[in-house]
C-alpha positions as CSV (number, residue, x, y, z in Angstrom):
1,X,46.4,60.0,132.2
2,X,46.2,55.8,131.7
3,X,44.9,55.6,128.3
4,X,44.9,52.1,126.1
5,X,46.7,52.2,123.2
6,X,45.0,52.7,119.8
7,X,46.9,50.2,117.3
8,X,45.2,51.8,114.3
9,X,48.1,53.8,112.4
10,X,47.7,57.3,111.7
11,X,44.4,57.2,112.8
12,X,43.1,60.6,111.9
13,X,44.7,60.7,108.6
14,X,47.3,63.5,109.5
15,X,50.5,62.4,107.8
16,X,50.2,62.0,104.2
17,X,52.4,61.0,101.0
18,X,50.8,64.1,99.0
19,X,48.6,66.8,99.7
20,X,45.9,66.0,97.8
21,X,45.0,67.5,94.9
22,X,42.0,65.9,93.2
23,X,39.1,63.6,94.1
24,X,39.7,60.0,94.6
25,X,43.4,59.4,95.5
26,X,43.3,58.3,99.1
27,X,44.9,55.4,98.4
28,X,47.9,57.4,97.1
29,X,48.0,60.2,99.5
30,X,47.4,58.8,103.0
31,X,50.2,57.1,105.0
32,X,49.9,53.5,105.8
33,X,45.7,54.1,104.7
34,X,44.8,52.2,101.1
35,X,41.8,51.6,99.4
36,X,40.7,47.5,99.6
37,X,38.7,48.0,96.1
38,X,38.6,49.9,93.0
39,X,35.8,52.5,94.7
40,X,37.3,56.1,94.8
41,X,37.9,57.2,98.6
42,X,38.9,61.2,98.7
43,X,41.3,62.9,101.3
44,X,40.9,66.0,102.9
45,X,43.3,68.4,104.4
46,X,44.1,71.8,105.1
47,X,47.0,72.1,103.1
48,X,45.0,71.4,99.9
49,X,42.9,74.1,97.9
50,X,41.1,71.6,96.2
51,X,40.7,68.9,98.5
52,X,40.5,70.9,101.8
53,X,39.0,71.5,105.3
54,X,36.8,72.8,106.2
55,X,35.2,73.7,102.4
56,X,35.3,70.5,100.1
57,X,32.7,69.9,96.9
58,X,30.7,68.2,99.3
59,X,30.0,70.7,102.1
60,X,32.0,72.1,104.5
61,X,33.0,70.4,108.1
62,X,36.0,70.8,110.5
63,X,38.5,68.0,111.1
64,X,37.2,66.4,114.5
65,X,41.4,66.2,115.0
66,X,44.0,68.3,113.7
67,X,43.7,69.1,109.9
68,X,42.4,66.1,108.3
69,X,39.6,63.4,107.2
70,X,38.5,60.4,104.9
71,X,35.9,61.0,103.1
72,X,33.5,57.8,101.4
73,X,30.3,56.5,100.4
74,X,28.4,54.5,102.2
75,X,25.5,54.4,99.9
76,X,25.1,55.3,96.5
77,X,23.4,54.1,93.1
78,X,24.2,50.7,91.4
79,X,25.7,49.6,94.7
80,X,28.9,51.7,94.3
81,X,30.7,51.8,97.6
82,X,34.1,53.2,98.9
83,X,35.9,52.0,101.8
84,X,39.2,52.4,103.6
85,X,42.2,50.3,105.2
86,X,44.6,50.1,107.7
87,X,47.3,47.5,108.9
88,X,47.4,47.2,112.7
89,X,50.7,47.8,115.2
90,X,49.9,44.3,115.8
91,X,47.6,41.4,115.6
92,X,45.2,41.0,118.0
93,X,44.9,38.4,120.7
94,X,42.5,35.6,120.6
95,X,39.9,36.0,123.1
96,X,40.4,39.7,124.2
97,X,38.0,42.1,123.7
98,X,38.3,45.0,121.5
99,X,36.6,48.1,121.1
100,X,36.4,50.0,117.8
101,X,35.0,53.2,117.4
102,X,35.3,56.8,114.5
103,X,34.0,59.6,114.3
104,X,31.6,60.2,111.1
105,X,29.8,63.6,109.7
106,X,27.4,63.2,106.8
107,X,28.4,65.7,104.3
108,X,25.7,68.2,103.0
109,X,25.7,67.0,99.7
110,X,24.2,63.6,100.9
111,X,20.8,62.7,100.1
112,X,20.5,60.2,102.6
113,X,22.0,58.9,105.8
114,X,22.5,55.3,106.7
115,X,22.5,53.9,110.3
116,X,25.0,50.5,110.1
117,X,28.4,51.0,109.9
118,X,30.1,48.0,108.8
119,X,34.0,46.8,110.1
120,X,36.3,44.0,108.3
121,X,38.6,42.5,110.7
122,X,41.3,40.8,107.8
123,X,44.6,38.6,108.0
124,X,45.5,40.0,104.8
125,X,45.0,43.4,103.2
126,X,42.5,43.0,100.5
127,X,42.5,44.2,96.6
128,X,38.9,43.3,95.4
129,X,38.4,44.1,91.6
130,X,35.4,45.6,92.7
131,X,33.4,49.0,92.7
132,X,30.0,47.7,94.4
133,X,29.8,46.3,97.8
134,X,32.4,44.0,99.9
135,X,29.9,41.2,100.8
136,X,30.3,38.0,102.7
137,X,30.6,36.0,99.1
138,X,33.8,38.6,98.1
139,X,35.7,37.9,101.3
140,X,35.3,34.8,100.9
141,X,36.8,34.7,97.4
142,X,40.0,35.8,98.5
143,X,42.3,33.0,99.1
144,X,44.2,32.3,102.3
145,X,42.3,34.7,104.4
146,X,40.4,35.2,107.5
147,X,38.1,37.4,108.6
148,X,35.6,38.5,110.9
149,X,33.1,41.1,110.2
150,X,31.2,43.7,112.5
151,X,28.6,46.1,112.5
152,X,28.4,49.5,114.4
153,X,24.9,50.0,114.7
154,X,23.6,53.2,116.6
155,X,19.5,53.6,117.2
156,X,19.5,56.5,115.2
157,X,20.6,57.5,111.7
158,X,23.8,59.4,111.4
159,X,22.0,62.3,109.5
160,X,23.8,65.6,111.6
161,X,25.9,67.4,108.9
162,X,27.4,69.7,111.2
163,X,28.8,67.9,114.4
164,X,30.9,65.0,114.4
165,X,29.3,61.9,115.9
166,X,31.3,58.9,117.3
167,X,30.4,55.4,116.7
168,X,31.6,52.5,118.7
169,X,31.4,48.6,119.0
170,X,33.1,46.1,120.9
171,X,34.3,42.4,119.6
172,X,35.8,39.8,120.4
173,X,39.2,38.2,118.5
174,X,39.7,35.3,116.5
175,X,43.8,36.0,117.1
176,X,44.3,36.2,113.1
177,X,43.2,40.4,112.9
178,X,45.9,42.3,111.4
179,X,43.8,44.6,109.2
180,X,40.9,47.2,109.7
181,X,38.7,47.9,106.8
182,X,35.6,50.1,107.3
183,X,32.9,51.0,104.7
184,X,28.9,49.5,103.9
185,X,29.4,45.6,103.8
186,X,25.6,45.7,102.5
187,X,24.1,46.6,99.3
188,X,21.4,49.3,98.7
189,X,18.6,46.8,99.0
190,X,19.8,46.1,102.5
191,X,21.0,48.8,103.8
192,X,18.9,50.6,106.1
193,X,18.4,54.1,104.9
194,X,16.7,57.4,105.4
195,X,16.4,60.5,102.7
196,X,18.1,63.6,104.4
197,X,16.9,66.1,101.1
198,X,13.0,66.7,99.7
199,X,14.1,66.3,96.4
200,X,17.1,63.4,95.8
201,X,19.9,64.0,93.3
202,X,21.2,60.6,93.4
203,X,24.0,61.5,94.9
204,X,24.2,59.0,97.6
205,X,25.2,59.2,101.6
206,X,28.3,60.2,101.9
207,X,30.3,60.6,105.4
208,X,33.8,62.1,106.5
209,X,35.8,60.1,108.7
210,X,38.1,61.0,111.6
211,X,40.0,59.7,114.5
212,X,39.7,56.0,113.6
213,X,40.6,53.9,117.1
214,X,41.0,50.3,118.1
215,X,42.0,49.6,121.5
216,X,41.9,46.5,123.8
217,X,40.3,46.0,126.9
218,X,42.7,44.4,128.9
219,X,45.6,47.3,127.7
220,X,46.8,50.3,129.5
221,X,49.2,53.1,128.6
222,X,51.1,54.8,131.2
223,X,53.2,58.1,130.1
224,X,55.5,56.2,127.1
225,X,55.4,52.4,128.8
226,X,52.6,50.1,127.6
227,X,51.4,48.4,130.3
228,X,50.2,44.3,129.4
229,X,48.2,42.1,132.0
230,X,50.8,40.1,133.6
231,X,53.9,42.4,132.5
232,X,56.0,43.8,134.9
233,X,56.7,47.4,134.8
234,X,58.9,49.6,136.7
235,X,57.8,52.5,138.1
236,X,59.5,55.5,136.0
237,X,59.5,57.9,138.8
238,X,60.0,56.2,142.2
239,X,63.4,55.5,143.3
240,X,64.6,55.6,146.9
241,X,67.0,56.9,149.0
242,X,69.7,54.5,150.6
243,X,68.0,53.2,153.6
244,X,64.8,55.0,153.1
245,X,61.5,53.3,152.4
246,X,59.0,57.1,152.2
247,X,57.3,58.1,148.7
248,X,58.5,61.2,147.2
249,X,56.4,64.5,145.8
250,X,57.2,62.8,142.3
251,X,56.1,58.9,143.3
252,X,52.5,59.8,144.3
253,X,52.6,62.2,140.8
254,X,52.9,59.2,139.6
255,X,50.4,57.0,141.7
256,X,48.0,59.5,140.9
257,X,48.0,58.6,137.7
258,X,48.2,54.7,138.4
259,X,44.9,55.1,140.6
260,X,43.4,56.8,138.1
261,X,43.5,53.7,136.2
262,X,42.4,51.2,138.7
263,X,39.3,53.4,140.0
264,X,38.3,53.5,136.2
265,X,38.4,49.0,136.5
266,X,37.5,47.8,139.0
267,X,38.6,44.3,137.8
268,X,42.4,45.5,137.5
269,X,44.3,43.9,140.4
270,X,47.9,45.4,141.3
271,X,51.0,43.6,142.6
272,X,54.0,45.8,143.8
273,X,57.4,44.6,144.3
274,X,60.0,46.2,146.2
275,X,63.9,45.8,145.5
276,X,66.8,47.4,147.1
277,X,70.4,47.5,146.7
278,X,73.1,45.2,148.0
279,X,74.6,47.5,150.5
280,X,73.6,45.5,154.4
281,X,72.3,42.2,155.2
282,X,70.4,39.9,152.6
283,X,67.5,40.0,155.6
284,X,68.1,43.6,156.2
285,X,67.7,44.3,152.4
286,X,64.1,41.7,152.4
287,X,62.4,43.9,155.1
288,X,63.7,47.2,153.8
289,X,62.0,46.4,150.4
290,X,59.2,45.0,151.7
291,X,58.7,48.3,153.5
292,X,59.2,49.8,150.1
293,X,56.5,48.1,148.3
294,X,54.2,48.3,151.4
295,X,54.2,51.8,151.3
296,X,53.2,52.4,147.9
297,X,50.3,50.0,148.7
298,X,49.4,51.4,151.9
299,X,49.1,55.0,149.1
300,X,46.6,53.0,146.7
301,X,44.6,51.7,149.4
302,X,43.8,54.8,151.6
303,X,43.3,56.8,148.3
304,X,40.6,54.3,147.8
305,X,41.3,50.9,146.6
306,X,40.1,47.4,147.8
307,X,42.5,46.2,150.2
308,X,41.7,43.2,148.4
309,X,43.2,44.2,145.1
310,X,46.3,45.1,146.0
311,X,49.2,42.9,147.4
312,X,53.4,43.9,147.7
313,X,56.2,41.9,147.9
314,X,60.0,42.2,148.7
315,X,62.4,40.7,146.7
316,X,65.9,42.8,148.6
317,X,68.9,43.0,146.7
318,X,68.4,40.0,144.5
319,X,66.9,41.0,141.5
320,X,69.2,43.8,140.2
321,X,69.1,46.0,136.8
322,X,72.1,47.7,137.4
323,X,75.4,46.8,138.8
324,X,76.0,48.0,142.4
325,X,79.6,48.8,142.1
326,X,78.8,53.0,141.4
327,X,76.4,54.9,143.4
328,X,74.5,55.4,140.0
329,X,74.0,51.3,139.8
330,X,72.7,51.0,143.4
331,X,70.5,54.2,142.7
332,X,68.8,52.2,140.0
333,X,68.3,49.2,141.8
334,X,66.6,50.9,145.1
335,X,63.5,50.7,142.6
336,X,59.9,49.7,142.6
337,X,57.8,47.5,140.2
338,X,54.3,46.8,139.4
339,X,51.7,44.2,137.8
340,X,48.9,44.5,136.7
341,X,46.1,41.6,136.0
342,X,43.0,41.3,135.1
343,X,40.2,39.6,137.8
């Protein structure tokens, strides 16, 4: 399958420092995970008899992924929030869009459910002397930062204490984002609200957290190779014989996979570029790859792609990767490459 990378770091909270083994130590017991202020986020996992999955003090829920979860408040009394952090695999590019999205479950204890989820998009990681809400005045305060803030919004209240519900938004970015913080950026008087229980016991809205992901648009992932617009890849698993030019049963295992990818985007456009060893003529060699990259075109197009969106070149035998001394060298040079852009 094409996938696009998530650059969130251990995104469903599966490797850990410590097992937990009381409330409120998150911030030491998650890898690369911290707390941005001095609210109390808990970790859950299976390995924990105190702090476990899926029976917790707050109600019981499965992990949406393998054997963990965050769990926070998102509303509570005197403004007392929790939230959670993350540093990226990288920043993010200025003017690409991204799309964020988790998984939340309000936990049975809750007393009320909220509907706006809210996203910090940070330079630096934060440490706010704070228990109460991270508002626009906070971030501000912190010095030599930037920031850009988001809110998931969803037309309904995320009140379902037994299924996992996922929550997504896109955005745009400002080319600075390095960190992910997540948690209610308002404060009670502005956060829109609804009581889940008859009677309240004050104790707030409180959600479990899985599978946090941040992807970009314009990415792909194919097998272990990330795949940027305008980067050339090679093909993993098309070689060719000498003097041959016809796709293999492992090639179109990988086209299949390629077209996938392009049938899902119809903006993606591909370039393929054929190369061949030095063994015959330098014009012999140009039509040979040409042949080469035409045929894995001619594979896209009559599996269903625009004629339009694909386009092949052959370079012959002047763009080596290998030496073509051994048989192994010129092996690796009979190869095939792709591009992918964005229309």
């Amino acid at each position: 399958m094409c996938l696009s990378q998530n650059l969130v770091k251990n995104p469903s909270f599966e490797v850990y420092e410590i097992c937990p083994k009381t409330l409120g130590t998150f911030n030491e017991d998650v890898k690369h995970w911290s707390t941005p202020t001095n609210g109390t986020t808990d970790y859950f996992n299976t390995c924990s008899k105190v702090m476990g999955a899926p029976e917790n003090f707050n109600g019981v829920q499965q992990p949406k992924y393998g054997n963990a979860y965050a769990g926070l408040y998102f509303y509570a009394p005197a403004d007392y929030r929790e939230y959670i952090q993350v540093p990226l695999k990288g920043m993010l590019r200025k003017g690409v869009a991204y799309t964020i999205s988790f998984y939340v479950s309000l936990a049975e204890g809750s007393d009320f459910a909220v509907k706006d989820f809210g996203v910090v998009m940070s330079y630096k990681s934060l440490d706010v002397e704070t228990r109460k809400e991270l508002s626009r005045g906070r971030l501000y305060r912190t010095e030599r930062n930037q920031f850009q803030t988001i809110e998931v919004n969803h037309p309904k209240f995320h009140k379902d204490k037994t299924d996992w519900l996922k929550v997504e938004a896109s955005f745009k970015a400002k080319g600075f984002e390095r960190y992910l913080i997540l948690g209610n950026l308002r404060n009670n008087k502005g956060t829109r609200k609804v009581q889940t229980k008859r009677k309240e016991t004050k104790k707030g809205a409180y959600y479990y957290i899985d599978m946090v992901s941040l992807t970009a648009d314009s990415d792909i992932i194919l097998g272990e190779s990330e795949i940027k617009n305008d980067s050339l890849i090679a093909f993993k698993n098309i070689h060719f014989d000498f003097d041959h030019f016809n796709l293999t049963q492992e090639a179109r295992v990988e086209l299949t996979s390629i077209l996938s990818r392009l049938k899902e985007n119809p903006r993606l456009m591909i370039e393929i570029h054929g190369h061949t060893d030095n063994q015959g003529t330098q014009y012999y060699n140009h039509l040979l790859s040409n042949k080469r990259a035409k045929a894995i075109a001619k594979y896209l197009i009559d599996a269903g792609v625009s004629r339009e969106r694909v386009s092949w070149f052959g370079h012959g035998s002047t763009k080596p990767i290998s030496n073509n001394i051994e048989e192994t060298g010129r092996a690796k040079n009979r190869r095939a490459e792709f591009l992918l852009k964005i229309e």
